[in-house]
C-alpha positions as CSV (number, residue, x, y, z in Angstrom):
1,X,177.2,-173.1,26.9
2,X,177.2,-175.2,23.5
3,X,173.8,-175.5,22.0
4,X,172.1,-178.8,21.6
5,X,172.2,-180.9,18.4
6,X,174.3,-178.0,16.7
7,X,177.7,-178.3,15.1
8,X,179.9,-175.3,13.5
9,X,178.6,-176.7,9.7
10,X,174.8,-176.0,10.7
11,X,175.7,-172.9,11.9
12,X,178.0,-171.9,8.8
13,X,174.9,-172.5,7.0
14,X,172.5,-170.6,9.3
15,X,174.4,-167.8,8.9
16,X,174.9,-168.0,5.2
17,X,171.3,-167.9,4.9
18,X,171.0,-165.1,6.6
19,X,173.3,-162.8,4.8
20,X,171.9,-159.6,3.7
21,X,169.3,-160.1,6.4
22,X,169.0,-157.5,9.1
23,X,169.8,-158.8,12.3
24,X,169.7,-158.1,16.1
25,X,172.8,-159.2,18.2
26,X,173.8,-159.9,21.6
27,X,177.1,-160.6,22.7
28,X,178.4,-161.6,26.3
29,X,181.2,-159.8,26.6
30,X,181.7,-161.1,30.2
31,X,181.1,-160.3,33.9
32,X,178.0,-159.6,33.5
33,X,178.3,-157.2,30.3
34,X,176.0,-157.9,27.2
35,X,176.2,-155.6,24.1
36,X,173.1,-155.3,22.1
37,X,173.6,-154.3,17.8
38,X,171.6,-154.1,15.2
39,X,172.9,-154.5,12.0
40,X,173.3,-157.0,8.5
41,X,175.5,-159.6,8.2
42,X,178.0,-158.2,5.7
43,X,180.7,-161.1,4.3
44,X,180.6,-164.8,5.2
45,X,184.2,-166.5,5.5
46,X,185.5,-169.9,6.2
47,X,186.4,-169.0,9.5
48,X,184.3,-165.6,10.5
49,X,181.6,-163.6,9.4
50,X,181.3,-160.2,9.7
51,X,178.6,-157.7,10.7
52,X,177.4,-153.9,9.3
53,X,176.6,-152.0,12.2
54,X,175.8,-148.7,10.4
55,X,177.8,-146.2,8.2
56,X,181.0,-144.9,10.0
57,X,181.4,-147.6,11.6
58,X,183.7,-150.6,11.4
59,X,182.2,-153.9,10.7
60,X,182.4,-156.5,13.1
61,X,183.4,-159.8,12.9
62,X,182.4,-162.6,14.9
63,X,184.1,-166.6,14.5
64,X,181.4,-169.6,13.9
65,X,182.2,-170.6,17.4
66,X,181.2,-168.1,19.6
67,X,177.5,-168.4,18.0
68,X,177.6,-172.1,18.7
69,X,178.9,-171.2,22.4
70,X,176.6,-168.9,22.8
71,X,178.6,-165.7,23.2
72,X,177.0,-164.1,20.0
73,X,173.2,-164.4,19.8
74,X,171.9,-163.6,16.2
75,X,168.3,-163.2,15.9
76,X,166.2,-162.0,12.3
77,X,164.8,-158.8,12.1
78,X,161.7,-159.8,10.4
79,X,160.1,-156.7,8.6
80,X,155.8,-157.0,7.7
């Protein structure tokens, strides 16, 4: 479902601002299946962005849209 009051550009800049930042993830992968990750965002691009999930592992990437829809849920690790 499409967030309110959001559009891709606010959440191009979202993520941009969070680059670097360690994140926690959630994507709906369907049918009842939700994948939980914790990791950085690594690169922002025009079209994707793309996430560290550790060291020998690939990076994820993710398009703009499936944060706006929903699919991907990014929240901010904050550390005290």
């Amino acid at each position: 479902m499409r967030k309110v009051n959001s559009n891709v550009s606010t959440v191009i800049e979202e993520i941009e601002r969070l680059k670097g930042a360690s994140i926690s993830m959630e994507i709906n992968k369907g049918r009842r299946k939700i994948e939980k990750y914790q990791g950085i965002i690594e690169n922002v691009y025009p079209s994707i962005f793309t996430v560290n999930i550790g060291e020998g592992k690939s990076p994820l990437s993710y398009s703009y849209t499936e944060v706006l829809c929903g699919d991907v849920v990014i929240n901010e690790i904050k550390i005290n």
